[in-house]
N, C-alpha and C positions, 0 to 999 in steps of 0.2 A: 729044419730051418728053411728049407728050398721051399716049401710048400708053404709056411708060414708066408715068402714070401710072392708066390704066387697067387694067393689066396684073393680072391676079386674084394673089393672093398666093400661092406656092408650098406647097405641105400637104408635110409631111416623113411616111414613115410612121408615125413616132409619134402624129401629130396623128391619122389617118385609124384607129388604132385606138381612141384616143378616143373619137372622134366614132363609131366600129362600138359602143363599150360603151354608150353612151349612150342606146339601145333597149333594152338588156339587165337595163340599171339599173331603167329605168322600167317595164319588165315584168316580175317576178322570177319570179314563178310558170309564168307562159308558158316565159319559157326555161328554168327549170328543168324542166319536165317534157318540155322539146324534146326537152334534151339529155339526157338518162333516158333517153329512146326509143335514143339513139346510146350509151349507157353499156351499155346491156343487152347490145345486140350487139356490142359489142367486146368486154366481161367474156365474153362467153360464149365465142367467139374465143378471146381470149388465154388461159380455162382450160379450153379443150379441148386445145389444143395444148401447155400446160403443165401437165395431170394426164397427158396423152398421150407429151412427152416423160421425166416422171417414171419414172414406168411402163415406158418401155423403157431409161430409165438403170436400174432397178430390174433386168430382167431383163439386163441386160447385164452386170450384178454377180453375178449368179446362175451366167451362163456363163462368166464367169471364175472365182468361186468354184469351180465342179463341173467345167468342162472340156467342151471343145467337140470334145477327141479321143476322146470315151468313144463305140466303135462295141459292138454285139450280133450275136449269131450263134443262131439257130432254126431250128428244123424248120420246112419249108417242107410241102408237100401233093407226092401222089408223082404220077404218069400217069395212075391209076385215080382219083386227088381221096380219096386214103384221106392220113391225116396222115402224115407220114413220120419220121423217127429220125436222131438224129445216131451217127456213128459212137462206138464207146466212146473211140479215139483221136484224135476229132476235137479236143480240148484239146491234149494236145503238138502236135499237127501246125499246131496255131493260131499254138500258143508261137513256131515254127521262123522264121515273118515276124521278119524282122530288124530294122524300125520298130518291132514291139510292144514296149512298156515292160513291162505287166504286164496279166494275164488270170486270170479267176477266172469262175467257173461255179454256177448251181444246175442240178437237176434235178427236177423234179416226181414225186413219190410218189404214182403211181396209187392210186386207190379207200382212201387212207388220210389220212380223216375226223378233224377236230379236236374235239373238243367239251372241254366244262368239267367235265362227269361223267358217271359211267355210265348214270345216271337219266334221260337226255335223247332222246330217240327219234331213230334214227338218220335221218331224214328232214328235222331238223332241222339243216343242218350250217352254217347260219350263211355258205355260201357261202366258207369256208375250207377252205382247202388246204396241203398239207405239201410241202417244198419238201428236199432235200437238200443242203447248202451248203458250199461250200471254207470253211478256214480265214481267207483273205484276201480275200474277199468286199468287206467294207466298205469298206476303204478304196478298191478299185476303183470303186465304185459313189459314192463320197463318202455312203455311211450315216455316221449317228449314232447312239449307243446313248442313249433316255433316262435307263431306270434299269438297274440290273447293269452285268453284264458280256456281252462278244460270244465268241464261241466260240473255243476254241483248238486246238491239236492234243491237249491233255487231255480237255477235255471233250466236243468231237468225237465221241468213239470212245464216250461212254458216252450213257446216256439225259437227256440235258440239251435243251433248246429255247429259243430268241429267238424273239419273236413281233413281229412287225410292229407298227404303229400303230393300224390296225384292228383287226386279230386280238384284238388287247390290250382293246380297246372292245369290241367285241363279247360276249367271253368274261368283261366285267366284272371284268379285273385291272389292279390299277395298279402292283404292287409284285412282283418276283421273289421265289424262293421257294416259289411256287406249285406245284400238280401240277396237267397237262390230258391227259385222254387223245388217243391221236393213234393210228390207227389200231388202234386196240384197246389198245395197250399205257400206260402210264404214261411219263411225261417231265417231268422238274421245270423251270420257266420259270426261267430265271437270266436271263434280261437281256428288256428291251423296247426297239424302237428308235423314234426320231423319223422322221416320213414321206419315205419314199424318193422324192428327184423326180426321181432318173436310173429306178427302175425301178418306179413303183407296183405292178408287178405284185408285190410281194412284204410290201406294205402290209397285206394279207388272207392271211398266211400262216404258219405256224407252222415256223421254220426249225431243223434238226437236223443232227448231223453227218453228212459224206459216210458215215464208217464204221459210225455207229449207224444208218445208215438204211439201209444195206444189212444189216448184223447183223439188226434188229430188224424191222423195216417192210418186208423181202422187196424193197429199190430194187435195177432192176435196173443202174444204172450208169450211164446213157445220158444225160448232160444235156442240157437244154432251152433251155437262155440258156448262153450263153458272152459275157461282157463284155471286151473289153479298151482297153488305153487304149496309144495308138500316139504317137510326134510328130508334131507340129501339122501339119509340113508335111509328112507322107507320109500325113497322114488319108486323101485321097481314092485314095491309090495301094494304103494298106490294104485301102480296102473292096472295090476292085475286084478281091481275089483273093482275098479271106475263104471267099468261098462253096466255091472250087473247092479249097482247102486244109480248108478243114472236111471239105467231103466230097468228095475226088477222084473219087469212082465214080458220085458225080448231084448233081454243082453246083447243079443245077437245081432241088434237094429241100434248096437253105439258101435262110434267108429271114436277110439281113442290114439292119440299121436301124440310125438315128442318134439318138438319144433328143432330140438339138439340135436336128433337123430336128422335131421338135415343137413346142420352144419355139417355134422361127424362123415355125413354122404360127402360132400363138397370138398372135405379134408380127405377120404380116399380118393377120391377124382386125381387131388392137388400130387396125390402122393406116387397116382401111376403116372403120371402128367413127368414127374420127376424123375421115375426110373426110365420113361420114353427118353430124357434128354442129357441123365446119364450114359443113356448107351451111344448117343450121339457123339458124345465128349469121350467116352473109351475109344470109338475109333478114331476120332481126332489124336488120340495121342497114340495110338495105333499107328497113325501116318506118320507123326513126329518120331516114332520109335522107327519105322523102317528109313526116314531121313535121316535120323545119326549115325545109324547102319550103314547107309549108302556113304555119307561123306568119309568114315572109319575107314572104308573100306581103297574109296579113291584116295585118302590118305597114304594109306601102308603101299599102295602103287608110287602112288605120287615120290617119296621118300624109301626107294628101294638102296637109293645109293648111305644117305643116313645111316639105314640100318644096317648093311654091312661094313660100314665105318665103325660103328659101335661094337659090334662083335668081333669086329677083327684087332678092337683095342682091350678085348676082354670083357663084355657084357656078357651076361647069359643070358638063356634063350626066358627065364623068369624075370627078367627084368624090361627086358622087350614086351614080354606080353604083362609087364604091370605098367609099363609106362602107358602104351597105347588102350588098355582097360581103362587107367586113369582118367588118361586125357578123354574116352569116353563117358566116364561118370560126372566130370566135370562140364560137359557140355551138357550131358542131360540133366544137371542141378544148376547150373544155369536158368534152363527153360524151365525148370520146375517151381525156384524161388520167383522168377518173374512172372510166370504165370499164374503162384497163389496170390503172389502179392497183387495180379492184374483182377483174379477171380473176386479176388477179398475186396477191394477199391467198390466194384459193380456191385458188388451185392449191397454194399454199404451205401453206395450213390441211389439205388433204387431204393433200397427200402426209405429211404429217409423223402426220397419224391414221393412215397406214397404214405407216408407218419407212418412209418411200422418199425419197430423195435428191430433193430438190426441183429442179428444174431447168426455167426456165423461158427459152425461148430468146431473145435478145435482139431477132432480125426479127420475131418475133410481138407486141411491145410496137411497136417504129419503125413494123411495116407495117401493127399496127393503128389507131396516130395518124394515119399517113400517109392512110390508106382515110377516115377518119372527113374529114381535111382536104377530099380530093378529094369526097367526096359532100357536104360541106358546100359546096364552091367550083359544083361542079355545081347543087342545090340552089338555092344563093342568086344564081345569075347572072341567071334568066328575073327574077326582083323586081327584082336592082339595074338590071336594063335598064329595065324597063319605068319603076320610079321614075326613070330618067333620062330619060323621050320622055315625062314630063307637061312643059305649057309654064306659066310661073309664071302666068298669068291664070286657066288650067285647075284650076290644084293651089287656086288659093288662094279660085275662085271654087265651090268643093265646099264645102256644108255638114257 
């Protein structure tokens, strides 16, 4: 019966996080700038990895949009390291792959220089180039026309030109209509395109038809790119015969590329780029963890007299160390929810400044609460121990 009545009264854990706020309460500033220390480095966390996954949902939309079957075909360098040449019927024998959906080709128009007018010294060339082009170019390549029109089999054959995005900059025009001379001769601009991202190389160049650029521009025929676009799942069976169907006679003088395999470069950049600035954000919360430590700690100092009060009215030394663990976890979930919620805000504010699909992943909010708990539980364990091995004569006899 004595025992029954001595018996310390059970704490539920709702009581025990009470009794955790109740440090929290009386210190406002302290904990608020604890948990700031733990806000930084989770926001920084949860929006690195959420402008990070933004950004590759972004490009991910990109290679769906544009096609991740789009392979190229170039002149490769010969035995002597002299540049070498594609066949003139390296296009049909391209065509003959049975996977290939559709191919289309330019070819580069030696030593014929773009300029804006005659007046302009030919030393001057703006780093543009004239390029000779199929009819059905564009839609291979997924171009865009900004303003005109794109070339046809009409205008092909006569002296008309598309100028790239650059080219168009460059040369100070915004509007077709135009005349630019192009290797000596005259060529009226009827169309300007939007930036090529399967082929920038054609960004900086003044595009003509296959027939006027042989007519006119002395092209000897020989393309330089050949694009085509194959199904998804014979991509890689394409490419490993592109070279030796381009050119039967020296496989070895094609250079074939994947324009995806760019992006896919650009997307591993993105991705170390992302673990450099996770670890940035680990140690930020790194420091927020030794900041809840350190206030834990002047706490259990601070309230030596409390905790002998408490024990000397029958606390046990377990309930001492769950209050003060508490009141630890709760300042470190403090900083944890306000700083996913600060991380989540940013990534969401950024992507949407840049139109990218926001996408913020769900383990990066849990397993940044979760991290914040564990450093908070770590953190505040060495204080809740030690405030439980003061003995009430001890705690209460400190001034």
């Amino acid at each position: 019966m004595m025992a029954d009545v001595l018996a310390p009264a059970r704490m539920w854990p709702r009581d025990v996080l009470k009794v955790g706020a109740v440090g929290l309460r009386t210190r406002p500033m302290r904990a608020f700038l604890s948990a700031l220390g733990i806000a930084i480095g989770i926001a920084a966390m949860v929006a690195v990895v959420g402008i990070s996954s933004s950004s590759r949902a972004e490009l991910d939309n990109t290679l769906d949009a544009l096609g991740t079957n789009l392979l190229t075909v170039g002149p490769g360098t010969t035995m002597m390291g002299e540049q070498a040449q594609l066949p003139l019927a390296s296009e049909a024998m391209t065509e003959r792959i049975s996977p290939v959906e559709s191919l289309s080709a330019v070819g580069r128009v030696e030593d014929a220089k773009v300029y804006r007018t005659d007046k302009i010294p030919e030393s001057q060339t703006n780093g543009l180039s004239a390029y000779a082009a199929r009819s059905d170019l564009l839609p291979t390549i997924a171009g865009r026309v900004r303003s005109g029109t794109w070339l046809n089999d009409a205008t092909g054959s006569y002296r008309a030109t598309v100028l790239g995005a650059v080219a168009a900059e460059r040369l100070g025009i915004t509007q077709p209509d135009t005349q630019v001379l192009i290797g000596g001769e005259w060529f009226t601009v009827i169309g300007i395109l939007e930036p090529a991202e399967l082929a920038p190389e054609l960004d900086a160049a003044a595009l003509v038809g296959w027939p006027a650029a042989e007519a006119a521009l002395s092209f000897d025929g020989h393309p330089t790119t050949i694009y085509t676009r194959s199904q998804e799942t014979q991509v890689e069976a394409v490419r490993a015969v592109l070279g030796a169907t381009a050119n039967p006679e020296a496989p070895n003088e094609v250079e074939v590329s994947r324009p995806s395999d760019a992006l896919a470069a650009k997307q591993a950049a993105t991705e170390a780029f992302t673990g450099l600035l996770l670890g940035v954000g680990a140690v930020a919360l790194l420091v927020g963890g030794v900041g809840v430590a350190n206030t834990m700690v002047i706490s259990v100092l601070e309230r030596r007299a409390e905790i002998g009060l408490r024990r000397s009215l029958g606390a046990t030394r377990g309930r001492i160390r769950s209050q003060f663990l508490a009141e630890s976890l709760l300042l470190s979930a403090l900083g944890g929810v306000g700083g996913a919620a600060l991380g989540a805000a940013v990534s969401v504010g950024y992507a949407f400044s840049r139109d990218w699909p926001a996408v913020i992943p769900p383990w990066s909010l849990g397993g940044g609460i979760a991290a914040t708990l564990l450093i908070g539980a770590l953190a505040g364990l060495y204080p809740a121990i030690r405030a439980s091995r003061l003995s009430p004569t001890e705690a209460l006899a400190t001034p």
